[in-house]
C-alpha positions in Angstrom: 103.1 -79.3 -95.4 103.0 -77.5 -92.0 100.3 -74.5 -94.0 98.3 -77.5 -94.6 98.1 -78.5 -91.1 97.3 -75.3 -89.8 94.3 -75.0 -92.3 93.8 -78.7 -91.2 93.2 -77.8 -87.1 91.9 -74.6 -87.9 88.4 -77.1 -89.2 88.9 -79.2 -86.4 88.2 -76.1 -83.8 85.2 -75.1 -85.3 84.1 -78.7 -85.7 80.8 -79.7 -83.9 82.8 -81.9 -81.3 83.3 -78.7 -79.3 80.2 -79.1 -77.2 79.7 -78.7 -73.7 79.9 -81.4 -70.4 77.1 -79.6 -68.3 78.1 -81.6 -65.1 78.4 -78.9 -62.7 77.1 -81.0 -59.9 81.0 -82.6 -59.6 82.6 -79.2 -59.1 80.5 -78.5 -56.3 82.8 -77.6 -53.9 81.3 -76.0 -51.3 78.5 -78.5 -50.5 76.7 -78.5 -47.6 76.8 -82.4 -47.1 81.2 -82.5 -46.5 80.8 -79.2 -44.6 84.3 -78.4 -45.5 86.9 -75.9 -43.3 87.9 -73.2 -45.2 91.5 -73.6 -44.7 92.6 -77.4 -44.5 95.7 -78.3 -42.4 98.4 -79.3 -45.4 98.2 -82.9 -43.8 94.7 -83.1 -45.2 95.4 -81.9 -48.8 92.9 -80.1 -51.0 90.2 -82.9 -50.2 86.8 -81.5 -48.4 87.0 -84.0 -45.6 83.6 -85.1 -43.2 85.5 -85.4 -40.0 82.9 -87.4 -38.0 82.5 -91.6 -39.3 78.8 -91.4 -38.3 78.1 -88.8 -40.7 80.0 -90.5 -42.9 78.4 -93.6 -42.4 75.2 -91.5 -42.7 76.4 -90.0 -46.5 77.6 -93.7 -47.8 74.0 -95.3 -46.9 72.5 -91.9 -48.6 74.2 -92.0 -51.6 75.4 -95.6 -52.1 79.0 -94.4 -52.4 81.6 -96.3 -50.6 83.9 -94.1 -48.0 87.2 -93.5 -48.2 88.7 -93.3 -44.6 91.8 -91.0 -44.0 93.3 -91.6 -40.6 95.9 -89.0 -40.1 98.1 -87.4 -37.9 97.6 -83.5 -37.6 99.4 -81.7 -36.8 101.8 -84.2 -38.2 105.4 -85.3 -39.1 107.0 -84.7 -42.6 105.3 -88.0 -44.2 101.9 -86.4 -43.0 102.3 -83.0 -44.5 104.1 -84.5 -47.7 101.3 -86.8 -48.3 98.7 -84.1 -47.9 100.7 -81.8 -50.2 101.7 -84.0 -52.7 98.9 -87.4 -52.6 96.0 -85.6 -52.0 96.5 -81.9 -53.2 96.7 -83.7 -57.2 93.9 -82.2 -58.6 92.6 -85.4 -60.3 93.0 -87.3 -57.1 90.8 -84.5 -55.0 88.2 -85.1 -57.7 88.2 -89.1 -57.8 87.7 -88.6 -54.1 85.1 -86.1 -53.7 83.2 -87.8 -56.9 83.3 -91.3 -56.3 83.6 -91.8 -52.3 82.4 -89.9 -49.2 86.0 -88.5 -47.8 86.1 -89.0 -44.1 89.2 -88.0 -42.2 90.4 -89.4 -38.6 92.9 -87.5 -36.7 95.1 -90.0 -35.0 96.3 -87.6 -32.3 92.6 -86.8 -30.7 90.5 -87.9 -28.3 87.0 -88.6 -28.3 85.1 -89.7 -31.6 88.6 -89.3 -33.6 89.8 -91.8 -30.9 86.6 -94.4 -30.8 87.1 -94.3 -34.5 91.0 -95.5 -34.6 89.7 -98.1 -32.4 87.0 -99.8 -34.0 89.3 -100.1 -37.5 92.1 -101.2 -35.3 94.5 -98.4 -36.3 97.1 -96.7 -34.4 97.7 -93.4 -33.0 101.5 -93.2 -34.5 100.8 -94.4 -37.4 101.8 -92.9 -40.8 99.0 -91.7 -42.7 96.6 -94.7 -43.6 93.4 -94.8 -46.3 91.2 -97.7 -45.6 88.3 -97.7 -48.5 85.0 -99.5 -46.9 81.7 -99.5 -47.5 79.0 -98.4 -45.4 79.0 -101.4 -42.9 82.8 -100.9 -42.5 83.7 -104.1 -45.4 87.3 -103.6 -47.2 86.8 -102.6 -50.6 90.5 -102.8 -51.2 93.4 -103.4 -49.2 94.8 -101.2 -46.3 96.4 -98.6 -48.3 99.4 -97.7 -45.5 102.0 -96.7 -48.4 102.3 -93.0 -47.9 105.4 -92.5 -50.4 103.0 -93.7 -53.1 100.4 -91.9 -55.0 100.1 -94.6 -57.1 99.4 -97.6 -54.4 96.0 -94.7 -53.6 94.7 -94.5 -56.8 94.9 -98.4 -57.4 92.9 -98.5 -54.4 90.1 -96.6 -55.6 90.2 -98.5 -58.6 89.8 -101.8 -56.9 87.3 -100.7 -55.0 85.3 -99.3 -57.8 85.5 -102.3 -59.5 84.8 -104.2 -56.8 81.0 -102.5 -56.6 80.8 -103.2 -60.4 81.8 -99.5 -61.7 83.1 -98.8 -64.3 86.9 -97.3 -63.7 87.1 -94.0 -64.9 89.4 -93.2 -68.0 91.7 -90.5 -66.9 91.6 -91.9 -63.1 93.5 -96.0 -65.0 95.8 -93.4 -67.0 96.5 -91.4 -63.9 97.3 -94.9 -62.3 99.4 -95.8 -65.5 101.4 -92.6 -64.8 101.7 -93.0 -61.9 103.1 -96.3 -61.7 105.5 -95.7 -64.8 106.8 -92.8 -62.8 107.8 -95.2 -59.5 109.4 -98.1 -61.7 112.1 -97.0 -64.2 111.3 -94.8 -67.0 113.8 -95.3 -70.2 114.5 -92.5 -73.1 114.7 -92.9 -76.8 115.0 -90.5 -79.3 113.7 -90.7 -83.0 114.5 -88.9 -86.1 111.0 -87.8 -89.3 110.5 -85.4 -91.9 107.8 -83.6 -89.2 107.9 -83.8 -85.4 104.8 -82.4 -84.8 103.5 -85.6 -86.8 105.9 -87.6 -84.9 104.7 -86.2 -81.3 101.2 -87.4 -82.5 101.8 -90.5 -83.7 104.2 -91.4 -80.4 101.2 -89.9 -77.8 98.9 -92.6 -78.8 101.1 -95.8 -78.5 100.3 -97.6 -75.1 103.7 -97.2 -72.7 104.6 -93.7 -74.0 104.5 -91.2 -70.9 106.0 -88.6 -72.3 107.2 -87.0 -75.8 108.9 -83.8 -76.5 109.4 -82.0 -80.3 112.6 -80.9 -81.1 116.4 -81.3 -83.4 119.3 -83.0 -83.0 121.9 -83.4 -85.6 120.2 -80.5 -87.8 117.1 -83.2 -87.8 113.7 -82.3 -86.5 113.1 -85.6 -83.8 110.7 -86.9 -81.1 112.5 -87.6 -77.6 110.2 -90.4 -76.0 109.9 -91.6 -72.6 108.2 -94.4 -72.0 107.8 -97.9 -69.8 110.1 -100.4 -70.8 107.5 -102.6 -69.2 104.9 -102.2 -72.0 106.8 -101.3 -75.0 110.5 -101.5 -76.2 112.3 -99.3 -78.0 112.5 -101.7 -81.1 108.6 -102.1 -80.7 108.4 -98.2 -80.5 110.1 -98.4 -84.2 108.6 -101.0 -85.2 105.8 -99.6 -85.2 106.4 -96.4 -86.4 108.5 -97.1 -89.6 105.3 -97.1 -91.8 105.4 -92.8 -90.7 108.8 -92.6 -91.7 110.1 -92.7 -88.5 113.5 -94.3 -87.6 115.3 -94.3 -83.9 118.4 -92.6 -83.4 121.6 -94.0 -82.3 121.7 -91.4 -79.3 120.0 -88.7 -77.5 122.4 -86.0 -76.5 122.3 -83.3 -78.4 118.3 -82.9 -78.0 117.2 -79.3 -77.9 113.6 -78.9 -77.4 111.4 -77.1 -80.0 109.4 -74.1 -79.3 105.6 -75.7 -80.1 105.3 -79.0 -78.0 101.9 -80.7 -78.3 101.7 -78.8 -81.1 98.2 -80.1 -82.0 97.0 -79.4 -78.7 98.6 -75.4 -78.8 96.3 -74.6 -81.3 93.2 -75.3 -79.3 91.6 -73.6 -75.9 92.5 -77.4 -74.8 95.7 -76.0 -74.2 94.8 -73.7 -71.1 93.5 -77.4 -69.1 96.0 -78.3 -66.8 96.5 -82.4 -67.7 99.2 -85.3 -66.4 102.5 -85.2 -69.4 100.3 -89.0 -70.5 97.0 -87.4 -71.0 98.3 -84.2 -73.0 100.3 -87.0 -75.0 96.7 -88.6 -75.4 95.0 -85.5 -76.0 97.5 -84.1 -78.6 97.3 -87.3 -80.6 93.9 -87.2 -80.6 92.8 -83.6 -81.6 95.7 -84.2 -84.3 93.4 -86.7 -85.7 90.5 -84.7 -85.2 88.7 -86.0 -82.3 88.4 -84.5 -79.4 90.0 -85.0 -76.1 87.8 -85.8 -73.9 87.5 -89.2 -73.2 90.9 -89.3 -71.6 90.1 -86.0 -69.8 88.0 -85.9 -66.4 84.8 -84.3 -65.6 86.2 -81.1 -63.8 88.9 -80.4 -66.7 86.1 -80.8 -69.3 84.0 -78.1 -67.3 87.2 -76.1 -66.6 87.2 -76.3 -70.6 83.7 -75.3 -70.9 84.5 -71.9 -68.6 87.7 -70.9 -70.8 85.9 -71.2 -74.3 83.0 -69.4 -72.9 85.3 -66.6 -71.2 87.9 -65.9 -74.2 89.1 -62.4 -72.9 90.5 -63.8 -69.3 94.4 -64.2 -69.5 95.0 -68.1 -69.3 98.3 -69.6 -69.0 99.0 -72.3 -71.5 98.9 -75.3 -69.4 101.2 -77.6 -71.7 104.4 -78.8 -70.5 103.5 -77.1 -66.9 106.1 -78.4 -64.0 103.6 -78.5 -61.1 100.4 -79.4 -62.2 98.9 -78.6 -58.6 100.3 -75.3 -59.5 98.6 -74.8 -62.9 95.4 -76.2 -61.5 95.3 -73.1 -58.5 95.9 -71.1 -61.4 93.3 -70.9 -63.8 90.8 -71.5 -60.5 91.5 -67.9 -59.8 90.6 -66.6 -63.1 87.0 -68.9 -62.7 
């Protein structure tokens, strides 16, 4: 069976939906227009920040974008630098940024414009770090975002305020959010039992709620540990609708010892070398193991970063599946670009 499904992906890899995403406009880091410092201060993240609101009010009325203000404190307390480290160093949240808003960052410790600034949005020196999303005459596109233990309450924002110009929201940027969130409420575990895990892991990655799924055995049987949102889906809804696979829940999940192949689909594509969130490699996996690609659930940068592996083969990339720190794996493979 497991022959068959080799033979199986080896057609689906030189199928014709490996094309290329020529979008290098949105990986063009070192434009001109956000004038970025070379080195950023870690309160500031991995964003490429305009540091002046006139030119930023300048950018938004240029190109139509809204602006996402960053009033912060640098050098700053621990909440500053762990929001700059952790918010805005994600590698999808630096691109939603940079792509869909002009980034402008207020330093709530200066003088001058930085000061004038904090005054005309009413914002105060000590404050935490603060994102106000605004158009180019200064109207709320979203809510004062002033939750700086959240990544989630950010992306929302940017989502609201997307659809509040009538844009379309992004794929990966609502499963990022659905991640996200997932992650801050309470995450519950099941395990099941099959005759094939790696068909398991496929058919659990596709089912709306499931965050996470790992191959491996338990009681001498090869099973799928899932972890999923007990707010979307149940674990009797999770075998419910499995049981036409074969697929029946187990009564516990200690024991659980992880196979060697996770995302086993996935593994046996270059797909494997993109850095992605533990929900879109669930996505992608189920979807190249029905032989379609994965790139509606992917964003534009990872679909370029794609583009540069398959065309450079020789380059030692690190298989990016099941990676701890995906700010990690992202720095990574930009060295090897």
């Amino acid at each position: 069976m497991k022959l068959l499904v080799l033979l199986f992906i080896g057609s689906l890899l030189t199928g014709a939906w490996l094309v290329a995403w020529p979008d290098t406009a949105l990986r063009d880091m070192k434009s001109a227009v956000h004038n970025p410092e070379s080195n950023n201060p870690v309160e500031l993240g991995a964003v490429h920040w305009l540091r002046d609101l006139a030119a930023g009010t300048a950018e938004a009325e240029r190109t139509g974008k809204p602006m996402l203000i960053l009033f912060q404190e640098v050098p700053g307390c621990s909440n500053c630098t762990r929001y700059g480290s952790v918010t805005l160093s994600h590698p999808l949240i630096v691109e939603a940024i940079e792509s869909h808003f002009v980034p402008v960052c207020i330093y709530n410790n200066k003088g001058g414009k930085d000061a004038e600034a904090l005054k005309k949005f009413n914002e105060q020196a000590w404050n935490n770090p603060v994102v106000r999303i605004v158009g180019k005459d200064y109207s709320a596109l979203s809510p004062r975002i002033f939750d700086f233990r959240s990544s989630a309450v950010l992306v929302t924002g940017m989502l609201q305020a997307m659809r509040a110009r009538g844009l379309e929201a992004p794929a990966y940027l609502e499963l990022l959010e659905e991640e996200l969130l997932a992650r801050e409420a309470t995450l519950e575990t099941a395990t099941f039992s099959m005759y094939c895990f790696w068909s398991g892991e496929k058919t659990f990655g596709a089912i709306p709620g499931v965050i996470e799924t790992a191959p491996g055995f338990q009681d001498g049987r090869e099973v799928v540990r899932v972890v999923y949102n007990p707010a979307k889906v149940t674990k009797a809804e999770l075998e419910k609708q499995t049981q036409p696979n074969g697929i029946t829940a187990c009564t516990k999940n200690e024991g659980f010892r992880n196979d060697r192949e996770p995302k086993y689909y996935l593994a046996q594509s270059p797909w494997k070398y993109v850095p992605m969130t533990s929900l879109q490699a669930c996505r992608a996996n189920s979807l190249v193991g029905n032989g379609k690609s994965p790139e509606p659930v992917l964003s534009p940068r990872q679909r370029e970063l794609y583009q540069t592996i398959r065309a450079n083969p020789k380059r030692k990339w690190k298989n990016a599946i099941g990676a701890a720190d995906m700010v990690e794996a992202w720095a990574a493979t930009e060295v090897k670009q």
